[in-house]
C-alpha positions in Angstrom: 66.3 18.3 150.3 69.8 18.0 151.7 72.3 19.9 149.8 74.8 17.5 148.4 78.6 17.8 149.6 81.2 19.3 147.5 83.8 17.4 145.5 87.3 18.2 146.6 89.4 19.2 144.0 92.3 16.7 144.1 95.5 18.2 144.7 98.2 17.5 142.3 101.0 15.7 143.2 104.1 18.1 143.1 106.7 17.3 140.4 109.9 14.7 140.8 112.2 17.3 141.0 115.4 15.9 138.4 118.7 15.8 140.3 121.4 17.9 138.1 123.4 14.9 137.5 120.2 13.5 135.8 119.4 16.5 133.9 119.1 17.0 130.1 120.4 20.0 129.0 118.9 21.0 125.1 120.9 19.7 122.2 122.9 22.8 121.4 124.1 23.1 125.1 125.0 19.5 125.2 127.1 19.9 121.7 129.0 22.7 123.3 129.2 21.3 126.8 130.5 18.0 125.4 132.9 19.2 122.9 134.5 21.4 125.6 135.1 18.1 127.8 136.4 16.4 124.5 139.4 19.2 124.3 140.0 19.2 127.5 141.0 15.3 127.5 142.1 14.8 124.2 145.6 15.4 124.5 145.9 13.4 127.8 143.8 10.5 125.2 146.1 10.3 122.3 149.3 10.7 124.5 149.5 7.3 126.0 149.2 5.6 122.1 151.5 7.8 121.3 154.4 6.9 123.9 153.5 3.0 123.9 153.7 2.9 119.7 157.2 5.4 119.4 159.1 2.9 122.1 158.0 -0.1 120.1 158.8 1.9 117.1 155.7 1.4 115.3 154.8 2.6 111.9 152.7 5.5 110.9 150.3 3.8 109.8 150.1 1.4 113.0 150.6 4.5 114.9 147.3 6.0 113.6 145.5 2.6 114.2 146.1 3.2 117.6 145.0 6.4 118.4 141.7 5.8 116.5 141.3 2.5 118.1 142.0 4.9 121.4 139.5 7.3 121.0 136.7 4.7 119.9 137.1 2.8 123.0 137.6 6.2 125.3 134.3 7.0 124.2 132.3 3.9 124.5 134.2 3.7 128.1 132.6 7.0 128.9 129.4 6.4 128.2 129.7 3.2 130.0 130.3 5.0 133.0 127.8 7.8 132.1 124.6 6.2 130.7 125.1 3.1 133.0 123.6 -0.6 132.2 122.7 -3.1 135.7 125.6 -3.0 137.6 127.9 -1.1 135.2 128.8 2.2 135.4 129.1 5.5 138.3 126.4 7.4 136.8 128.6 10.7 136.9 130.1 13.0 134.7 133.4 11.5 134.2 135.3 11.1 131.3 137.3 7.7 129.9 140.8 7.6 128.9 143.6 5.6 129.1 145.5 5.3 132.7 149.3 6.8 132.6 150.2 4.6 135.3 150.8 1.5 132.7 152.3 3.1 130.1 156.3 2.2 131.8 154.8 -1.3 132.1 153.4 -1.8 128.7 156.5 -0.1 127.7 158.6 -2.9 129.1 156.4 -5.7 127.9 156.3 -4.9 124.6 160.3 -3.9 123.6 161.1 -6.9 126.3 160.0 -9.5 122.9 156.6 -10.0 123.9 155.2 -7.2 121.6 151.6 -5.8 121.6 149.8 -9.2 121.8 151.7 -9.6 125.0 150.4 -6.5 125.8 146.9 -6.9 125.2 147.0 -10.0 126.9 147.7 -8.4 129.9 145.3 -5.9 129.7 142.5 -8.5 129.5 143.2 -10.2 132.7 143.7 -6.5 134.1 140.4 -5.7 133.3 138.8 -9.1 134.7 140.6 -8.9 138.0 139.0 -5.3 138.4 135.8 -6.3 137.4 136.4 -9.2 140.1 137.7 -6.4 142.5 135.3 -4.2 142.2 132.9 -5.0 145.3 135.7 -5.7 147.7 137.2 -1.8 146.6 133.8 -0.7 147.4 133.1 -1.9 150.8 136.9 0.4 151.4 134.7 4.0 151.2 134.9 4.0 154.8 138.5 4.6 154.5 137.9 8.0 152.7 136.7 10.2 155.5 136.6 14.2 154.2 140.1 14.0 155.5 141.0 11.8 153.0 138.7 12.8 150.3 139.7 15.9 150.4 143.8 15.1 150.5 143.2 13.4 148.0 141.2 15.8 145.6 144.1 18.1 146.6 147.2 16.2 145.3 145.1 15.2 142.1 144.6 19.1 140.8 148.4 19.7 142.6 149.6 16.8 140.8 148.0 18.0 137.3 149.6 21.2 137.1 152.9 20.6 135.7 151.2 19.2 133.0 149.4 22.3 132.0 152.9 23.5 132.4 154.4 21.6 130.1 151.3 22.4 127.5 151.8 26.0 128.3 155.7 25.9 127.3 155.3 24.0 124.1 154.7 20.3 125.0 157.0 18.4 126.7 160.0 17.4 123.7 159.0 20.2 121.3 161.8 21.9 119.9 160.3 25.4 120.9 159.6 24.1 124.6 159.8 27.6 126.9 159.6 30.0 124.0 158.2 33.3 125.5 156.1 32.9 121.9 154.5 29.8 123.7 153.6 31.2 127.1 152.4 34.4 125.7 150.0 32.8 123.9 148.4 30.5 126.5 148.7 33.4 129.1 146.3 34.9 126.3 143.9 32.0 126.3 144.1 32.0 130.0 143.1 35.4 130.1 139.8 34.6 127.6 139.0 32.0 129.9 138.7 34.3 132.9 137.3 37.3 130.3 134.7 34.5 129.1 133.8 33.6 132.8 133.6 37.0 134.6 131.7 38.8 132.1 130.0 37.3 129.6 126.4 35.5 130.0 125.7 32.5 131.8 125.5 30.2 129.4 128.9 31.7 127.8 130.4 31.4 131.0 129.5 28.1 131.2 131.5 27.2 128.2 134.4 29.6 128.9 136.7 26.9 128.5 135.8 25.8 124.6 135.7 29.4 123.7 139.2 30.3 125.1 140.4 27.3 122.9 138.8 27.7 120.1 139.8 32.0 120.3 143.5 30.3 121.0 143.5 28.5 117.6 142.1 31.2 115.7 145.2 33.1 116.9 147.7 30.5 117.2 147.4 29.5 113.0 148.2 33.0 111.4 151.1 32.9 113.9 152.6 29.9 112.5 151.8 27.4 115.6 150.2 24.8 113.9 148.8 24.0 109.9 146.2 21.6 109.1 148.3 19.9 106.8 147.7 16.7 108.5 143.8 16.8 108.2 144.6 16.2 104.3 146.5 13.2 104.8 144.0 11.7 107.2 141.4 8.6 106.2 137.8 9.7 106.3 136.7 6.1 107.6 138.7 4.3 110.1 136.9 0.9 112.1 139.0 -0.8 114.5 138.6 -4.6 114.5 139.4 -6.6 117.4 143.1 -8.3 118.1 144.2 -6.4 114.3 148.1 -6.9 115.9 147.5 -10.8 116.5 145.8 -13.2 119.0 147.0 -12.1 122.8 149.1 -14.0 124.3 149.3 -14.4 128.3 153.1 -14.2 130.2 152.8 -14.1 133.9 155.4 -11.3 134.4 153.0 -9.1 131.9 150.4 -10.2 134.1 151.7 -9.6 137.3 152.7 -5.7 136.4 149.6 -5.3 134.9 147.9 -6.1 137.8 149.9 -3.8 140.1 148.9 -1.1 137.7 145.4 -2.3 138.1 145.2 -1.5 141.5 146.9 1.6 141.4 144.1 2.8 138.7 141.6 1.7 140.9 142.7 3.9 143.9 142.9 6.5 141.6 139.4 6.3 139.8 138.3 6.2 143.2 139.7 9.7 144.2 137.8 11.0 140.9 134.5 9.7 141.6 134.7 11.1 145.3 136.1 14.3 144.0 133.0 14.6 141.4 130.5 13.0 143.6 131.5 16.5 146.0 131.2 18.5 143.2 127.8 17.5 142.1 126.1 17.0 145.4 125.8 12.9 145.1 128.1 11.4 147.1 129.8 8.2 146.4 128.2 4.7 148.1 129.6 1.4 148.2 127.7 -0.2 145.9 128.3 3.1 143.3 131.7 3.0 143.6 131.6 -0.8 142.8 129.6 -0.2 139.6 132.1 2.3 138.2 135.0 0.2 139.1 133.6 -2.9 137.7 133.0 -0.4 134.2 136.4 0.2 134.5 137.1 -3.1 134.3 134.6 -3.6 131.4 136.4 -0.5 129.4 139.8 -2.0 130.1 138.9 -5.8 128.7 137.3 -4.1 126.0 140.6 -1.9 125.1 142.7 -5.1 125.1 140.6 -6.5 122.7 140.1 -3.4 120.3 144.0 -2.8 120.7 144.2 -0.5 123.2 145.1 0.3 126.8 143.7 0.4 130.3 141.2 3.0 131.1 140.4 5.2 134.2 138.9 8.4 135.4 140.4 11.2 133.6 141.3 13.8 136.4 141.4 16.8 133.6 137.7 16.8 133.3 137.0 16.8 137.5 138.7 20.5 137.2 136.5 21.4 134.6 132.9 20.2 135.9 134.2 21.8 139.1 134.4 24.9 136.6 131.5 25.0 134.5 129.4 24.1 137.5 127.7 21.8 134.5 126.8 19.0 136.5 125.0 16.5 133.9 126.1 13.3 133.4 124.6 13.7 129.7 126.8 16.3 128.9 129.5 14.0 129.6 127.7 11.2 127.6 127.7 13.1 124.9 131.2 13.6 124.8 131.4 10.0 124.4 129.7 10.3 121.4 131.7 13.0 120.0 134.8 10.8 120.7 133.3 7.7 119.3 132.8 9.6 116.1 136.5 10.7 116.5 137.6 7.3 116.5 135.1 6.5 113.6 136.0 9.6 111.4 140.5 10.2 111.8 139.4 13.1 109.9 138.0 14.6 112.8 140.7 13.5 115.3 143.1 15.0 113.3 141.3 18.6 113.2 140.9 18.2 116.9 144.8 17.0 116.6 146.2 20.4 115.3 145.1 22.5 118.4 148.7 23.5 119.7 150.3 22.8 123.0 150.0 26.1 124.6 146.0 26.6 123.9 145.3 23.7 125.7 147.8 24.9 128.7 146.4 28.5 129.1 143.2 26.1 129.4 144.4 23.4 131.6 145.9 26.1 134.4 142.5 26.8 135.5 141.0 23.6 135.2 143.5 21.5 137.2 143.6 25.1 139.8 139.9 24.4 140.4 140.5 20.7 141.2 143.2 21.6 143.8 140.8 24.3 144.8 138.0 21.9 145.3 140.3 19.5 147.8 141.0 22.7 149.8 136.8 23.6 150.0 136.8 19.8 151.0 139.4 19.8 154.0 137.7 23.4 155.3 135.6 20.7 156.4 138.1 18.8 158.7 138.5 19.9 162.5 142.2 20.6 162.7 141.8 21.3 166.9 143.1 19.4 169.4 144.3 16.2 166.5 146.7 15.5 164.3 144.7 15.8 160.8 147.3 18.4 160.0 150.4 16.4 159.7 148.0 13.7 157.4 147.4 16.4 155.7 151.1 17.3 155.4 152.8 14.6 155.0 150.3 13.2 152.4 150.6 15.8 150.1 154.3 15.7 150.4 154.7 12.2 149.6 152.3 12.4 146.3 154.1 15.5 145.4 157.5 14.1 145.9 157.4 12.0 142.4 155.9 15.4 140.3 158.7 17.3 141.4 161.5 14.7 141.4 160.2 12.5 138.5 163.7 10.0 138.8 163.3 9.8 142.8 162.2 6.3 142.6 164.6 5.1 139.6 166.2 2.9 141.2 163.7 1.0 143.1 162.0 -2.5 141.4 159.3 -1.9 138.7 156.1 -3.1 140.9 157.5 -0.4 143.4 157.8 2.7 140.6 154.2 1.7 139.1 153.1 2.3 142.4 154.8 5.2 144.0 155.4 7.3 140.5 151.8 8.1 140.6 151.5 11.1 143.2 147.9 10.5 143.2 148.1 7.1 144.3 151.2 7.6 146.4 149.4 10.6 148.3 146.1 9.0 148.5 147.6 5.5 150.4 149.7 7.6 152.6 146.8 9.5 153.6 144.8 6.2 154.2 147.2 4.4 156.4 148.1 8.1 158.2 144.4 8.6 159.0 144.2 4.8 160.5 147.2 5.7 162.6 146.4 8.6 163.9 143.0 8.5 164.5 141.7 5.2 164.8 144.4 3.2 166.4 144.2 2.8 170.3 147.1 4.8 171.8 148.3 6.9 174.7 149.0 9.9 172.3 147.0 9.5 169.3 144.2 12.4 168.4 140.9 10.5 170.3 143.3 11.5 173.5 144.2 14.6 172.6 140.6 16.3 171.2 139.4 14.6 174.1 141.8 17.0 176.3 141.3 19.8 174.3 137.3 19.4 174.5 137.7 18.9 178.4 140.0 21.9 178.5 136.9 24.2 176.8 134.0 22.4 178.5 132.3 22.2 175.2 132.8 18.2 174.5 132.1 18.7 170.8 135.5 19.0 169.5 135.4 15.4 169.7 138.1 12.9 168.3 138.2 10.9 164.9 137.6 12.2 161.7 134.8 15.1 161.3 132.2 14.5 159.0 131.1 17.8 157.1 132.4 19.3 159.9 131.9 17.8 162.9 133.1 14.7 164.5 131.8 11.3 163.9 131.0 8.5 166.5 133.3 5.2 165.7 131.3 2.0 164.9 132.5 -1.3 166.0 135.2 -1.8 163.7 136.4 1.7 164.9 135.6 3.4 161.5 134.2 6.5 161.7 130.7 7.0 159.7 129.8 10.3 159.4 126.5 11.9 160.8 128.9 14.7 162.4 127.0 17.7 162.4 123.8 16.7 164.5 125.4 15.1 166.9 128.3 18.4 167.1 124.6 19.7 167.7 123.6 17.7 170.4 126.8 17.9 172.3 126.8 21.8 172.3 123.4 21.8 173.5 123.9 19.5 176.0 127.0 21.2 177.1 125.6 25.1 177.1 
């Protein structure tokens, strides 16, 4: 009697392992994680309400309105982008707020007699024109090479210091600004931080950040920095209905600044989602930076029609998931919830409001560091031999640090022109665009393809190659003379074949 054969045993199929931007941290770590990204933007969020209602001379009461109105949207913005519905939203860890780069516009509009339904107006078509945008700006990623990326990434964190200045010294206008009172205590929140980071566990360390603040306050109220005397005064429930200032009405001058503004927010959201895309180990596509563009746009119609601004990529929290090395988009998304609760319960907001200047500096001086950091970790990519990627470099940076250091160095140019140029980040990132098409892509007699070219003949290697290196290495142009990456097998290939 034949023996019968054995059954194999089926083999299991190994797990789907979850990419870190997809993973779910448990509830306590996302409550801490997200509250830290909440203090870290917060200022930066109510700010732009702020300036916008004291020009137009608003009341309190209208005042308040708008910075609930402004946190409610920020944080249905953010999860927008987070979470992600169809073809809406970058699936990242970014965090909503409103854009800086319209608040001289809006400014204009509204104490020029067309008020805040002028305003909103404005910010409605904004929003549609970037939602309309939004794939054409995508199919541009070939115009970030890590040359640009990481120029970029550079001027945004070099670009966000003064501000953590300014927080460290008292806020910029307080009547204590540059008290040695004020520094020393956010050189002693700075120094939690680092304490927090170096030695504590890893999930403390991870949240080094929130502690350091929260250490700071505890400090900062016997001292007499701040009083909670406004939490008293505050509404428990606060619901923002849309157009509460009035029906919006559409002039074409509003229009037309708004939409210069909209583009510059666009380049600049786009410098955030590549900087975080580096930092968590998904890089940026075409089609992904079209989805988060077009939420952008979605977040921006929305915040004309809930009475508020535009909205874009806040640049505080790249420096912090650079940090924390916390790379879940749900931790993120949950700081959209906290903020839509913010805007739901002034209460809240105006706990969250009492936090004093220098706290959130000492915090800020190593978050924005580690963005600057991270640009610098992205050009170590970039072959600087035999080319002239240094003086893009250069002369990029200089450019979007010339309106941080100089703020009035464009005074007296039109308005389209200031919206523009005033913003470092988008100053420096189009500079380093059209300087990275000049110098390595266009056809000429002393441009960097001829001059790697020498240098590479001069070693007899051949794989110092021209163009724009690619993690590294150099990448072979395409047709339309764009380089695409793909550097370091064929740097590879050519060393072999050379050796």
């Amino acid at each position: 009697m034949a023996t019968p054969a054995p059954v194999p045993t089926p083999v299991p199929a190994p797990a789907r392992q979850v990419h870190p931007v997809d993973e779910v941290p448990p509830v306590h770590k996302l409550a801490a994680f997200g509250l830290q990204h909440v203090l870290a933007m917060y200022a930066g969020a109510v700010a732009v309400p702020l300036i916008v209602g004291s020009a137009m001379k608003l009341s309190p009461a209208d005042m308040a309105y708008l910075i609930t109105a402004d946190l409610l949207v920020c944080g249905i913005a953010t999860l927008i982008q987070c979470v992600g519905f169809w073809r809406f939203g970058v699936r990242l860890p970014i965090m909503q707020g409103c854009t800086f780069a319209a608040v001289s516009p809006m400014v204009l509009i509204g104490t020029g007699g067309g008020g805040l339904p002028a305003i909103y107006g404005s910010v409605i078509v904004a929003g549609l024109a970037i939602m309309l945008l939004a794939p054409v700006f995508g199919k541009l990623l070939r115009f970030f090479p890590p040359l640009v990326t990481g120029t970029v990434i550079l001027i945004i964190g070099l670009s966000l210091l003064p501000v953590a200045g300014n927080w460290a010294a008292g806020g910029a206008g307080s009547p204590d600004f540059g008290e040695p009172r004020n520094l020393a205590l956010a050189a002693f929140v700075l120094a939690v931080v680092l304490g927090v980071q170096r030695f504590a566990p890893a999930f403390l360390s991870r949240i080094a950040v929130l502690i350091g603040i929260v250490v700071g306050l505890a400090v900062a109220v016997p001292f007499g920095f701040t009083d909670f005397g406004g939490v008293g005064d505050a509404h428990w429930l606060g619901i923002s209905t849309p157009f509460h200032f009035g029906a919006p009405t559409f002039e074409a001058s509003a229009i037309a600044s708004m939409l210069v503004v909209a583009l510059v927010t666009m380049t600049e959201t786009t410098g955030d989602f590549i900087a975080v895309g580096e930092m968590t180990d998904r890089r940026i596509e075409p089609r992904t930076l079209a989805d988060g563009l077009r939420a952008d746009g979605l977040s921006t119609v929305l915040g004309g029609v809930f009475n508020t601004f535009p909205y874009t990529a806040y640049a505080q929290n790249v420096g912090l998931v650079g940090m924390t090395r916390v790379r879940s988009r749900w931790v993120v998304a949950a700081a959209g919830g906290i903020l839509v609760l913010l805007g739901l319960l002034p209460k809240l907001g105006a706990v969250v409001a009492a936090i004093p200047a220098p706290v959130l500096g000492g915090a800020g001086l190593v978050m924005f560091g580690t963005v600057a950091a991270s640009g610098l970790r992205a050009l170590a990519q970039v072959d600087f031999k035999g080319n002239d990627n240094l003086t893009v470099v250069a002369v990029s940076v200089a450019v979007g640090m010339l309106p941080v250091g100089v703020p009035t160095v464009y005074e007296k140019f039109p308005d389209w022109f200031q919206t523009v140029m005033n913003s470092g980040i988008s100053a420096g990132c189009l500079t380093a665009i059209v300087l990275n098409l000049l110098f390595n892509h266009l056809a000429g007699k002393g441009g960097s393809e001829a001059k790697a070219s020498e240098a590479a003949g001069a070693e007899g290697a051949g794989a110092e190659g021209a163009g724009i290196p690619a993690q590294g290495g150099s990448a072979a142009p395409e047709a339309d003379g764009l380089a695409r990456g793909g550097g370091e097998d064929a740097v590879e290939k050519s060393r072999e074949e050379a050796v």
